[in-house]
Backbone bond lengths (Angstrom), bond angles and torsions (degrees), N, CA, C in turn:
res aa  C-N    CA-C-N  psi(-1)  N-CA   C-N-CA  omega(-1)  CA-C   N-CA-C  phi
1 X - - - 1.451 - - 1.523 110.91 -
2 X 1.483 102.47 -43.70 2.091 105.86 179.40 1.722 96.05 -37.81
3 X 1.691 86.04 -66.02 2.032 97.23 -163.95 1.097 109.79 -29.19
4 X 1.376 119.19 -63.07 1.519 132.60 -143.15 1.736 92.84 -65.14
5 X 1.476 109.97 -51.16 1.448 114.02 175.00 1.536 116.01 -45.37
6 X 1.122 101.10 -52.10 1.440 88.38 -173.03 1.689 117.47 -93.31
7 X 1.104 106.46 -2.52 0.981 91.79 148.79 1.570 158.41 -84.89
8 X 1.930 93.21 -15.87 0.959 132.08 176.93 1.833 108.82 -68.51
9 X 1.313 93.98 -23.66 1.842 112.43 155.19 0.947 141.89 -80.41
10 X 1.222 97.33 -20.03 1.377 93.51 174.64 1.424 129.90 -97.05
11 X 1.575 94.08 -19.56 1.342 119.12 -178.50 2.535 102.46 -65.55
12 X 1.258 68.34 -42.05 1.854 87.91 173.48 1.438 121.15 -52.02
13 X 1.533 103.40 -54.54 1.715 113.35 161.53 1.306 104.04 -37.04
14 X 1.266 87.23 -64.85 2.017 100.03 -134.68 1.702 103.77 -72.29
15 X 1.240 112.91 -8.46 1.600 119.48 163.07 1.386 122.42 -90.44
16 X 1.554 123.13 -26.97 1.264 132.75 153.99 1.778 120.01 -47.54
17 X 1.242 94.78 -43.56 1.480 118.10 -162.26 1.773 94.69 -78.73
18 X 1.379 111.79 -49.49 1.405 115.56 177.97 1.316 120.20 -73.08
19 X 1.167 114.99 -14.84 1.459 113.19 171.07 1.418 124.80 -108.61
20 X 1.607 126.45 1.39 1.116 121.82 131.01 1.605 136.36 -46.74
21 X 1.058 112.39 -52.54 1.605 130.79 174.31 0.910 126.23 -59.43
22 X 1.541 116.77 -15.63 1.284 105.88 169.10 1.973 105.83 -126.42
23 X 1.229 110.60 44.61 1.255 137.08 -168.42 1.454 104.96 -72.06
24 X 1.496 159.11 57.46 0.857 152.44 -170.39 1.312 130.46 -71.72
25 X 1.413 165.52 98.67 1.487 143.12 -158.61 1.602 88.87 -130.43
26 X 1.552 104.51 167.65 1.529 105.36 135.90 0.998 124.06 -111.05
27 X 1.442 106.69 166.00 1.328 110.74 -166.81 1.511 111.91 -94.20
28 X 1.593 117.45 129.88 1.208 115.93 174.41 1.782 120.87 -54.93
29 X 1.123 131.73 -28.83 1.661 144.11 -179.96 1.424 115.97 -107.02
30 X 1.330 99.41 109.26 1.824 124.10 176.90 1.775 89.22 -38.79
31 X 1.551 95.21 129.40 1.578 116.20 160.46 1.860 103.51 -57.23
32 X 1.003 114.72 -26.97 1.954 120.81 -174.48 1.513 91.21 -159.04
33 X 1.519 88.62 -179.63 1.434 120.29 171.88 1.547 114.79 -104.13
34 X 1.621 91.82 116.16 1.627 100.97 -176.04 1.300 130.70 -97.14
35 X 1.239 142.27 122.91 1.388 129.97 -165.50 2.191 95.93 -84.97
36 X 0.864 123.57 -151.69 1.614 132.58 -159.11 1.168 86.42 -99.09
37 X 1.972 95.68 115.29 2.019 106.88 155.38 0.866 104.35 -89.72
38 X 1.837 104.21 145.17 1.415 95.80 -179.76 1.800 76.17 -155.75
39 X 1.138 124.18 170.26 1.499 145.40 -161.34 1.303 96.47 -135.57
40 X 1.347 101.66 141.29 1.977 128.01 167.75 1.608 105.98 -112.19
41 X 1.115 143.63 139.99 1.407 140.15 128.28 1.223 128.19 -44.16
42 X 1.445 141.89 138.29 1.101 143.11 -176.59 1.154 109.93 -124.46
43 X 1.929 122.09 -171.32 1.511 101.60 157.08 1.077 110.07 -106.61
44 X 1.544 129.12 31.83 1.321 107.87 144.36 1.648 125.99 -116.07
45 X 1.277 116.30 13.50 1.673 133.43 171.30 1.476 109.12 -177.44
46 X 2.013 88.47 -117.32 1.444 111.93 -163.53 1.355 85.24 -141.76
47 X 1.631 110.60 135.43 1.323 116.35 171.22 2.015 98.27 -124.95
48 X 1.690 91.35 116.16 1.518 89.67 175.92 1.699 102.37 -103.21
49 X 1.415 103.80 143.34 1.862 136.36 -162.31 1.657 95.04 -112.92
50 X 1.449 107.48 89.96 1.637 98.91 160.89 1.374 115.36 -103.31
51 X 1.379 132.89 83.91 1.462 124.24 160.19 1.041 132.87 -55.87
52 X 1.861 106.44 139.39 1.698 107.99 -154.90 1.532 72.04 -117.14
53 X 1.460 100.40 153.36 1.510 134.59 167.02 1.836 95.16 -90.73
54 X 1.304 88.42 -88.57 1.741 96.23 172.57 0.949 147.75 -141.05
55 X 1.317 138.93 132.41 1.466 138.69 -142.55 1.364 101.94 -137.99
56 X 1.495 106.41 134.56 2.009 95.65 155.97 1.291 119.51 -96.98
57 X 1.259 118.53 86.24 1.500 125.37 -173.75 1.364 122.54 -38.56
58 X 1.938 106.89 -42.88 1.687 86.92 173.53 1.749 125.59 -101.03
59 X 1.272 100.94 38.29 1.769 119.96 143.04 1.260 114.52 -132.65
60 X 1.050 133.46 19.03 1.740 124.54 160.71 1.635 104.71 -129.60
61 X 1.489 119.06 161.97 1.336 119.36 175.91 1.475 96.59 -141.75
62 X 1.237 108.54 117.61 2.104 91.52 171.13 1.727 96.17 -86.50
63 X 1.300 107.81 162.14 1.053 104.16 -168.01 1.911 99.62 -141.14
64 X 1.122 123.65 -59.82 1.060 134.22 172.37 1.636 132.37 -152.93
65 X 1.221 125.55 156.14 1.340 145.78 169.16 1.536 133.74 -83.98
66 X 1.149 95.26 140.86 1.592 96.76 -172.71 1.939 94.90 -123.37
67 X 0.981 107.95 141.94 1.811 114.41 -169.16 1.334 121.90 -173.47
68 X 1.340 134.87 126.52 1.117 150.82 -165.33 1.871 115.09 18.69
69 X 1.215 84.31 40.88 1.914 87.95 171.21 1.728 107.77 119.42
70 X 0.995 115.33 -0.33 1.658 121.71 -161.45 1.563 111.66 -156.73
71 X 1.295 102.90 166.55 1.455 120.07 -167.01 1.381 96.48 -140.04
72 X 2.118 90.20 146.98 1.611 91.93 -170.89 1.829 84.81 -160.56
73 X 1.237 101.02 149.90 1.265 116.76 -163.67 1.461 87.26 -85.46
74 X 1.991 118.96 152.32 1.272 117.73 -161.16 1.932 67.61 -127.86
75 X 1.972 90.72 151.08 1.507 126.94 -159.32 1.588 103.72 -134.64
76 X 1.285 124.69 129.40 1.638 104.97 -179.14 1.726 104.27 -84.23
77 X 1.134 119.56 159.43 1.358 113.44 -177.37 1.130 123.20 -82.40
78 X 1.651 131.06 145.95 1.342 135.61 -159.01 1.204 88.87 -70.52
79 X 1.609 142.05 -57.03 1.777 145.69 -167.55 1.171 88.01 -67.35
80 X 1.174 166.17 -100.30 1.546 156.41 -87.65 1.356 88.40 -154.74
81 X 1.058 116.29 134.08 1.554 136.90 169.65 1.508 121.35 -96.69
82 X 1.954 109.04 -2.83 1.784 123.71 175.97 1.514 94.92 -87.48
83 X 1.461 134.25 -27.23 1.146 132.57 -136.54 2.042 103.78 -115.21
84 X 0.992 79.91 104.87 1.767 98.09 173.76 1.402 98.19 -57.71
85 X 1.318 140.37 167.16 1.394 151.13 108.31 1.509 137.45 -130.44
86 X 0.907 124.10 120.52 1.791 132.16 166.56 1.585 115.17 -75.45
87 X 1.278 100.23 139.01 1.532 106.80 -177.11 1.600 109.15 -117.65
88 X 1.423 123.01 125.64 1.399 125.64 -142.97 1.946 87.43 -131.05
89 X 1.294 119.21 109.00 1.322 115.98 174.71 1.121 124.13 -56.62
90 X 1.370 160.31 8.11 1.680 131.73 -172.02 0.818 148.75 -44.26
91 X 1.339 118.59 128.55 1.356 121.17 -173.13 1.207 115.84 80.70
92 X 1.681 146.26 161.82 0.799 149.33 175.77 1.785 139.72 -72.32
93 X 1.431 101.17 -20.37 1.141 112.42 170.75 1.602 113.52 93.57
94 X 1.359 134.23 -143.98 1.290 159.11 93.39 1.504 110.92 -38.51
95 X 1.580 89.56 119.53 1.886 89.02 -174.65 2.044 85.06 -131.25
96 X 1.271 99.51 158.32 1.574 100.92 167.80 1.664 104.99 -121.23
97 X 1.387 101.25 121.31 1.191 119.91 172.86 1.532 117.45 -115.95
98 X 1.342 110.49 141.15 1.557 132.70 -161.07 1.408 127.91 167.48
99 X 1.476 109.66 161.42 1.539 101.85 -157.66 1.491 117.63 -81.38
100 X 1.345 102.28 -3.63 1.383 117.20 -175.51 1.579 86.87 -97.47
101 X 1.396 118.62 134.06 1.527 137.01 172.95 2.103 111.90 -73.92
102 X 1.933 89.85 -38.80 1.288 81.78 -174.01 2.009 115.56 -61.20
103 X 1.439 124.96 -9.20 1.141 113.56 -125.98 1.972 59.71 -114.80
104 X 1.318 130.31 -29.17 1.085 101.90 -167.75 2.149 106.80 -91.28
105 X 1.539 85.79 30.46 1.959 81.97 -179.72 1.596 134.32 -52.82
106 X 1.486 111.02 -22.87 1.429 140.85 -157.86 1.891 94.24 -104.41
107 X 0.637 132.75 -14.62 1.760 126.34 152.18 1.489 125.94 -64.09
108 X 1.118 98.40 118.29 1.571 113.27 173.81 1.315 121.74 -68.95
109 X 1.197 126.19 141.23 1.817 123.78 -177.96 1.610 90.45 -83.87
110 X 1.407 89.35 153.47 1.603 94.22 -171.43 2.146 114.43 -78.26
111 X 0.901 130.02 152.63 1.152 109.71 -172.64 1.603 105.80 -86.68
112 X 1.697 112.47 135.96 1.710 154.39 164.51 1.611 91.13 -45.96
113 X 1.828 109.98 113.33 1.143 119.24 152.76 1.584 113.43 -49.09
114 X 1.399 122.16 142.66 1.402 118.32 177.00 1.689 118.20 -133.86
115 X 0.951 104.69 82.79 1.655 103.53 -161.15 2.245 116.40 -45.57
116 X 1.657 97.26 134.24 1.309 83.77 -170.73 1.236 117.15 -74.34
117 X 1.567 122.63 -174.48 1.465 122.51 -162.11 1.564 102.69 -95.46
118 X 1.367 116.99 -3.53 1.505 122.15 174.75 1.720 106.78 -151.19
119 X 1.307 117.75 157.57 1.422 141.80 165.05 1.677 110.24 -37.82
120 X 1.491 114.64 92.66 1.614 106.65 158.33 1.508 104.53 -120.52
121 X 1.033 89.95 175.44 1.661 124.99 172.06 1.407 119.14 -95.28
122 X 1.593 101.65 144.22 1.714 91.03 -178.38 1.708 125.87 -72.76
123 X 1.073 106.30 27.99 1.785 112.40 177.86 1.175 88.35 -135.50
124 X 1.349 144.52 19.68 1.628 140.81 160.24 1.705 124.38 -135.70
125 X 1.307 117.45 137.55 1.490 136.60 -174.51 1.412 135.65 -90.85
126 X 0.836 159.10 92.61 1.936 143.25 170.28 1.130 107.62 -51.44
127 X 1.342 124.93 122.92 1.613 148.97 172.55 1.207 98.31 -87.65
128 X 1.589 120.12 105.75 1.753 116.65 162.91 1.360 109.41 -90.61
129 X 1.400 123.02 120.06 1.551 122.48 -179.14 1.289 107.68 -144.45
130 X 1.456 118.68 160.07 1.293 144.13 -158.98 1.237 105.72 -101.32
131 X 1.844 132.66 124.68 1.510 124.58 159.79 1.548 104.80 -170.71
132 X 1.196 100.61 120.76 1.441 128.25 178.79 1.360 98.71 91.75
133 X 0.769 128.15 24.53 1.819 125.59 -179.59 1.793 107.35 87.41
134 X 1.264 112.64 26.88 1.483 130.85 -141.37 1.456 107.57 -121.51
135 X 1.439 142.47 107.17 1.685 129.04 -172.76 1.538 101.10 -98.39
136 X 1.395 103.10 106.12 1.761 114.21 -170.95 1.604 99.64 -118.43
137 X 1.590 134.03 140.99 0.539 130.67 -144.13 2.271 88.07 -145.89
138 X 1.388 111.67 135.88 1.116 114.10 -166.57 1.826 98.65 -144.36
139 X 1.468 101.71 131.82 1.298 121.05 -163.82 1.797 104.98 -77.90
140 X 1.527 143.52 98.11 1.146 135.63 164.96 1.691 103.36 -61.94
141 X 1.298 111.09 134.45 2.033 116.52 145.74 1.336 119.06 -125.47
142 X 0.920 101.82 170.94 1.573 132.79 -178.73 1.607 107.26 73.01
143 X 1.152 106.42 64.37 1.647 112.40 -164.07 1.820 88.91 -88.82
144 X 1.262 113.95 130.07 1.658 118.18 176.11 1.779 113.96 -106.77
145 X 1.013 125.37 127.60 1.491 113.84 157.13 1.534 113.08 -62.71
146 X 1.447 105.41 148.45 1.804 127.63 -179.72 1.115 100.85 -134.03
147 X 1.808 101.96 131.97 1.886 94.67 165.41 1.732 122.40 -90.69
148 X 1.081 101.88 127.30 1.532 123.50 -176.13 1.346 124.79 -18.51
């Protein structure tokens, strides 16, 4: 009877404990203030443009994007230092193929669909960002295409 008890506890913990950790939400309140995302095509994918109005950088971290099937680490831009961007591979490009391996070194692997951690739409994003030592994750919409 002890066993069963305690085990019957432990089993209780250790599912409490496991289902915190992997506790995911979004968060109802923008990590910053965003001006209009909107994405360009390139020739080498999808480049998504999140402009920040304002951020407190040393309690928030953006970190990465989630977008039409894939994930891509977000970079501030060399021209504008408000302007986030993610770089989203499609398609294959120009690839060099040949029997010699060295000659095809300069090809990129194509980028790994990555399914997001919640339900969007194709005019909406998952914001993975950093705060309090904390990986919180906040839903962008009304994402528009712009031509380049």
């Amino acid at each position: 009877m002890k066993k069963s008890l305690l085990m019957i506890t432990g089993i209780l913990v250790l599912s409490i404990f496991a289902s915190c950790g992997s506790n995911k939400d979004l968060q109802e309140r923008a990590p910053a203030q965003f001006a209009e995302v909107y994405y360009t095509y390139t020739s080498e994918g999808i480049q998504l443009h999140i402009p920040v109005a304002v951020i407190q950088e040393e309690r928030v971290d953006l970190q990465a994007v989630y977008f039409h099937g894939m994930k891509s680490p977000l970079v501030k831009s060399k021209e504008n230092s408000n302007i986030y961007i993610a770089n989203f591979r499609v398609g294959g490009g120009d690839m060099v193929m040949d029997v010699d391996p060295k000659k095809e070194y300069g090809n990129k692997m194509p980028q790994m669909p990555e399914e997001s951690p919640f339900k969007i739409d194709q005019d909406e994003a998952i914001l993975v960002f950093g705060q309090n030592e904390k990986t919180k994750f906040y839903k962008l919409t009304g994402i528009k295409e712009k031509e380049e």
